[in-house]
N, C-alpha and C positions, 0 to 999 in steps of 0.2 A: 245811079244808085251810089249813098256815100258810103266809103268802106269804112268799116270801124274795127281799130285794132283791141285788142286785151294790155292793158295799161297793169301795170304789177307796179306800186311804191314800194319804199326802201330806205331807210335810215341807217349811216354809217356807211361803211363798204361796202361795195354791192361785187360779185365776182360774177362773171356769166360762165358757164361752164356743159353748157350744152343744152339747157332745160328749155330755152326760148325757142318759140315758131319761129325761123325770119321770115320775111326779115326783122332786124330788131335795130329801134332805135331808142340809146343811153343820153339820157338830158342831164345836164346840169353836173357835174363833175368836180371838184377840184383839178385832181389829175388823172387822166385812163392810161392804165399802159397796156398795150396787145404783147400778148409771147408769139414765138414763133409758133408758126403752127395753128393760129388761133382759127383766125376766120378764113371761112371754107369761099367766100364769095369776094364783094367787093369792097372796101373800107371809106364811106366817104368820112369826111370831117369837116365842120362846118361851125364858122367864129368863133375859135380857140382860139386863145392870147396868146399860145408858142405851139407848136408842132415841130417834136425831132425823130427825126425816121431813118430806118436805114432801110426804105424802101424809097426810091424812090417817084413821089408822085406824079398821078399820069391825068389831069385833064381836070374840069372843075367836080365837086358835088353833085350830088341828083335829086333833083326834088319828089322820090318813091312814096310812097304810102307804107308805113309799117306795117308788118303783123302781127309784133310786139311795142311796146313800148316800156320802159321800165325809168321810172321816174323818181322822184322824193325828195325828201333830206338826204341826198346822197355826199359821203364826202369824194372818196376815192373809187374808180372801177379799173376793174382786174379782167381781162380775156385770158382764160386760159386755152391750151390746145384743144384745140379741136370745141373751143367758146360756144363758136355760129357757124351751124350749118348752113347760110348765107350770107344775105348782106348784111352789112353794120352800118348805123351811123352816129356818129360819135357829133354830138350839138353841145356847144356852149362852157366846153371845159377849159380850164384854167391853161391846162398844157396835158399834151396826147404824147407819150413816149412808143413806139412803133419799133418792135424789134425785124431784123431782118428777118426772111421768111416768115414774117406772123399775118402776111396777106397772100394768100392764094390769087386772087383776081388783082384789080388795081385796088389803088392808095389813092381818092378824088380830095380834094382839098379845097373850100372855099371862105373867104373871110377871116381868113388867120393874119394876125396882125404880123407872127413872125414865123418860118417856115424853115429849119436844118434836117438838110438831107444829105445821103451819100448816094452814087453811082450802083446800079446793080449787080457791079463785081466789086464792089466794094464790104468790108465788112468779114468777119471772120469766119475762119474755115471749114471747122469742127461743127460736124452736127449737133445741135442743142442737147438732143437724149444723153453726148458724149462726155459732156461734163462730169468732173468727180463730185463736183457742188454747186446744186442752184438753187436761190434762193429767191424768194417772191415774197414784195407784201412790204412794210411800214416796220421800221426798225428790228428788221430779222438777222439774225448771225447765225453765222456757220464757222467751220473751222476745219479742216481736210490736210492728211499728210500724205507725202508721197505722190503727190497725185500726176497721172499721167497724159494727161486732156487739159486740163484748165478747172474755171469756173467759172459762172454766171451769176449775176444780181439784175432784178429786175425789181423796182421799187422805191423807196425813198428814206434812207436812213440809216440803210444797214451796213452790216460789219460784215466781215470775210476774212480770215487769215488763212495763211499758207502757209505750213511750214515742212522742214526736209524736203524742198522742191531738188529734183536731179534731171529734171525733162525740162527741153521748153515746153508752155504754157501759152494758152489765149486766156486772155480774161476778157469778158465779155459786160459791161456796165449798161444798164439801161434804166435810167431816173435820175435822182437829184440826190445829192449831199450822201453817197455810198460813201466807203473806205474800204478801200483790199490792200492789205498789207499780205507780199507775201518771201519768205526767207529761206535760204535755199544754197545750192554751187552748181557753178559751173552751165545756167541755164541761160535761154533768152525768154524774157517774158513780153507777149504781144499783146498790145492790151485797143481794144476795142470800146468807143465811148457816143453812146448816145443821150444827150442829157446835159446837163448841168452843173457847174459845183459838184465834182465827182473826185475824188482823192485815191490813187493807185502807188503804194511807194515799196520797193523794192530793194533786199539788204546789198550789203556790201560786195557779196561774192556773185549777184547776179547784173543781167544787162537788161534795159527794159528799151521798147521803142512803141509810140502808138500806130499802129495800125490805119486805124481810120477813126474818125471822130466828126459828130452831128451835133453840134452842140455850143457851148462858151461857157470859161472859168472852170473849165478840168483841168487838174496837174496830175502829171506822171515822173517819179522824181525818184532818183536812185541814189540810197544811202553812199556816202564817200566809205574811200575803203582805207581801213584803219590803219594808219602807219607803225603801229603797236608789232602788227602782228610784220612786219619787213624786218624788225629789230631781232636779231640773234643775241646780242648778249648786252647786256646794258651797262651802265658805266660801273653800277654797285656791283653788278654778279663779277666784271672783269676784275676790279677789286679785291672784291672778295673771295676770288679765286689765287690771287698771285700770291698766296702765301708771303715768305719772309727770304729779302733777297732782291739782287736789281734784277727785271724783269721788265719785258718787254707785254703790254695787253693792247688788245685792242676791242674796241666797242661800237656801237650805232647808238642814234641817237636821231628823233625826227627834226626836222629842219620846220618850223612857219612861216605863212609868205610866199612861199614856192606856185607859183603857179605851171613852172616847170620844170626839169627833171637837167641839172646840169650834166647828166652823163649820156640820156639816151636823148635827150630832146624833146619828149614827149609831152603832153598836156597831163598833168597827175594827179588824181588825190592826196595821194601818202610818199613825199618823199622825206629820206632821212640821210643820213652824211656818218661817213665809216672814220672813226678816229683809231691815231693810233700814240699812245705813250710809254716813254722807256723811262724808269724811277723805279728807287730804291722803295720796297714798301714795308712794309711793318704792321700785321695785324690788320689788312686792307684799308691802308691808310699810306700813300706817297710820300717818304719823309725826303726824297731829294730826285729831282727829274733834270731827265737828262738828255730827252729827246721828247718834242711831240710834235703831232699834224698840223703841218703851216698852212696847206691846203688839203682840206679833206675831202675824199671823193661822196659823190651823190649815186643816191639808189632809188628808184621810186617799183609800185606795183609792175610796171611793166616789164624792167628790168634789173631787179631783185632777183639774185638766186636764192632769198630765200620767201617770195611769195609763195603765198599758199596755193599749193592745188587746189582748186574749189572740187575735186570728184570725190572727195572723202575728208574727211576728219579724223585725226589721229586716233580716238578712239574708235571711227567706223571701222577704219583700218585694224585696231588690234582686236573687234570682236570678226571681222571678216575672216583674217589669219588665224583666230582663237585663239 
């Protein structure tokens, strides 16, 4: 007897979100991405141009019979948690983005021209639900301060910033061509990538490292730190502070070129060189010098007494104290 499934068409995105008998099998896709969480069964996938997972796959595809089928002009499909209450099969998509946890049973794979995966202890810590921001779907943005967990994108295009970050952070990317910028002190940011052309860049007073990564042509890239802020007094303010009179000032100044730190040795963003000049001034203006630095010493972020604490900001500071 031939089984025949219920076929549902569909133009544009199609999301699955629980409403399908399984099993259910999604034809023709641009891009499917599964959330964690999604499918309660097995996930086959079967000749897709690229599959990135941070499941790792276990064995080939199954050739089942649906009990859905869901077809059309589809461009993109979406699994959310708790999608399919069983199997899934994902035929004929562009590229399948597979978030960690989003397969309860296996990940079957056949006919996929290219295939990135991670390790089953691979991939980030934080339960999904724990995020301060996720966002899902074709050029969606968000924007979250303070946040104490991370955040998550799952999709293709969207934006994320972060700002007042004081915790480390996972960030968690699952799709193509995201951007998470996020700006902050004193934190690490651990950033998780499955996907594609995915951009994560992180300001000056933080550290970033990836975690794991399924994928090619992501960068993860950390603002240099400003030599601006090492400089206590600058040439004009020492200047213009010496009043009238021989005096002795001294000033910083950033150095270019420096790839390292002539005082600590270090590898640097921001180093600058401590001068020092003794002249007659006038109106902060040197009308005759009489001593100045033949060799001036170097300071960089590392070893600057006057780098910034990344745990506050002068003004956090003076609304913390009142």
């Amino acid at each position: 007897m031939t089984h025949e499934s219920t076929t549902h068409r569909y133009s544009g995105d199609v999301t699955l979100a629980g409403g399908e008998a399984p099993p259910v099998a999604l034809h023709g896709t641009a891009d499917s991405f599964v959330r964690p969480n999604a499918v309660e069964g097995n996930l086959d996938v079967k000749n897709a141009e690229y599959v990135f997972t941070g499941v790792a796959p276990d064995g080939a595809a199954g050739g089942w019979a649906p009990e859905t089928e869901v077809r059309g002009d589809i461009e993109d499909g979406y699994v959310d948690p708790g999608g399919v209450a069983g199997d899934l099969r994902i035929s004929g998509a562009e590229g399948v983005f597979v978030a960690r946890d989003g397969v309860e049973g296996d990940l079957r794979v056949s006919g996929a021209e290219n295939v990135f995966d991670l390790d089953r202890d691979e991939g980030p810590e934080a339960d999904p639900a724990e995020y301060d921001l996720r966002l899902d779907g074709w050029e969606q943005s968000g924007r979250v301060e303070d946040p104490t967990v991370g955040a998550s994108i799952s999709g293709a295009r969207g934006e994320v910033r972060i700002e007042k970050a004081h915790h480390d952070l996972e960030i968690y990317v699952v799709g193509h061509h995201n951007e998470v910028v996020v700006e902050g002190r004193e934190a690490t940011v651990t950033v998780h990538l499955v996907g594609y052309e995915n951009e994560v860049s992180v300001g000056p007073y933080l550290s970033a490292e990836v975690g794991s990564e399924a994928g090619f042509d992501n960068r993860v890239e950390e603002a240099p730190y400003p030599a601006a802020d090492l400089v206590e007094t600058t040439r004009s303010e020492a200047f213009s502070n010496a009043g009238v009179g021989r005096r002795k000032v001294t000033f910083q100044r950033p150095v270019d070129g420096e790839e390292g730190c002539g005082n600590c040795g270090e590898p640097a963003d921001a180093v600058i060189e401590r001068l020092q000049l003794e002249a007659f001034f006038l109106f902060g203006r040197p009308l005759k010098t009489y001593d100045r630095s033949a060799n001036p010493t170097q300071e960089c972020e590392h070893c600057s007494p006057n780098a910034v604490n990344a745990a506050f900001t002068a003004e956090e500071c003076r609304n913390v104290l009142g």
